[in-house]
N, C-alpha and C positions, 0 to 999 in steps of 0.2 A: 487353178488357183494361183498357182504363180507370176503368170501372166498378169491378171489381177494386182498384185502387189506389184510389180514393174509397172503395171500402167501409172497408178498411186505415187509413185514416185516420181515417175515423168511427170506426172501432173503438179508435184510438190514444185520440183524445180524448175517448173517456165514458171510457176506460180510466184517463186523469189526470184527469180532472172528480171521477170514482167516487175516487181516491186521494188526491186533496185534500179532499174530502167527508168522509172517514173522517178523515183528518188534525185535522181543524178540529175535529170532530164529540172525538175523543181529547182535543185540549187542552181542549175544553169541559169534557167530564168530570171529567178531572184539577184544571181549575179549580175545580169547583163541588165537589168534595171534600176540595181543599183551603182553599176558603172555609170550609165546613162544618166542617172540625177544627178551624180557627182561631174560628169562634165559639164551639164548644162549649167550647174550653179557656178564654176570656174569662169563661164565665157561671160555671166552678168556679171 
Protein backbone atom coordinates (compact mmCIF):
# COMPACT_ATOMS: atom_id res chain seq x y z
CA UNK A 1 0.00 0.00 0.00
CA UNK A 2 2.43 2.34 0.41
CA UNK A 3 4.33 1.93 -2.49
CA UNK A 4 0.91 2.58 -4.02
CA UNK A 5 0.66 6.04 -2.52
CA UNK A 6 4.33 7.02 -3.57
CA UNK A 7 3.59 5.97 -7.05
CA UNK A 8 0.35 8.50 -6.81
CA UNK A 9 2.52 11.11 -6.08
CA UNK A 10 5.21 10.63 -8.44
CA UNK A 11 2.43 10.59 -10.75
CA UNK A 12 1.01 13.90 -9.26
CA UNK A 13 4.31 15.66 -9.77
CA UNK A 14 5.53 14.95 -13.45
CA UNK A 15 1.76 15.64 -13.84
CA UNK A 16 2.45 19.49 -12.74
CA UNK A 17 6.18 19.66 -13.79
CA UNK A 18 4.62 18.33 -17.48
CA UNK A 19 1.75 21.38 -16.88
CA UNK A 20 4.04 23.98 -16.16
CA UNK A 21 6.46 22.81 -18.86
CA UNK A 22 3.72 23.46 -21.38
CA UNK A 23 2.61 26.61 -19.61
CA UNK A 24 6.22 28.28 -19.86
CA UNK A 25 6.79 26.65 -23.17
CA UNK A 26 3.00 28.75 -24.46
CA UNK A 27 4.05 32.07 -23.06
CA UNK A 28 7.35 31.47 -25.06
CA UNK A 29 5.66 31.17 -28.04
CA UNK A 30 3.15 33.77 -27.80
CA UNK A 31 6.22 35.93 -26.73
CA UNK A 32 8.36 35.26 -29.70
CA UNK A 33 5.31 35.99 -32.06
CA UNK A 34 4.55 38.83 -30.64
CA UNK A 35 8.12 40.02 -30.70
CA UNK A 36 8.13 39.02 -34.32
CA UNK A 37 4.91 41.21 -35.31
CA UNK A 38 6.22 44.03 -33.47
CA UNK A 39 9.36 43.99 -35.56
CA UNK A 40 7.85 43.45 -38.75
CA UNK A 41 5.44 46.46 -38.32
CA UNK A 42 8.82 48.75 -37.42
CA UNK A 43 10.67 47.80 -40.72
CA UNK A 44 7.13 48.95 -42.85
Amino acid sequence: MDIKYIGDGADLFITIVACLAGFGAALGLLDSLKTKKKNNSEEV
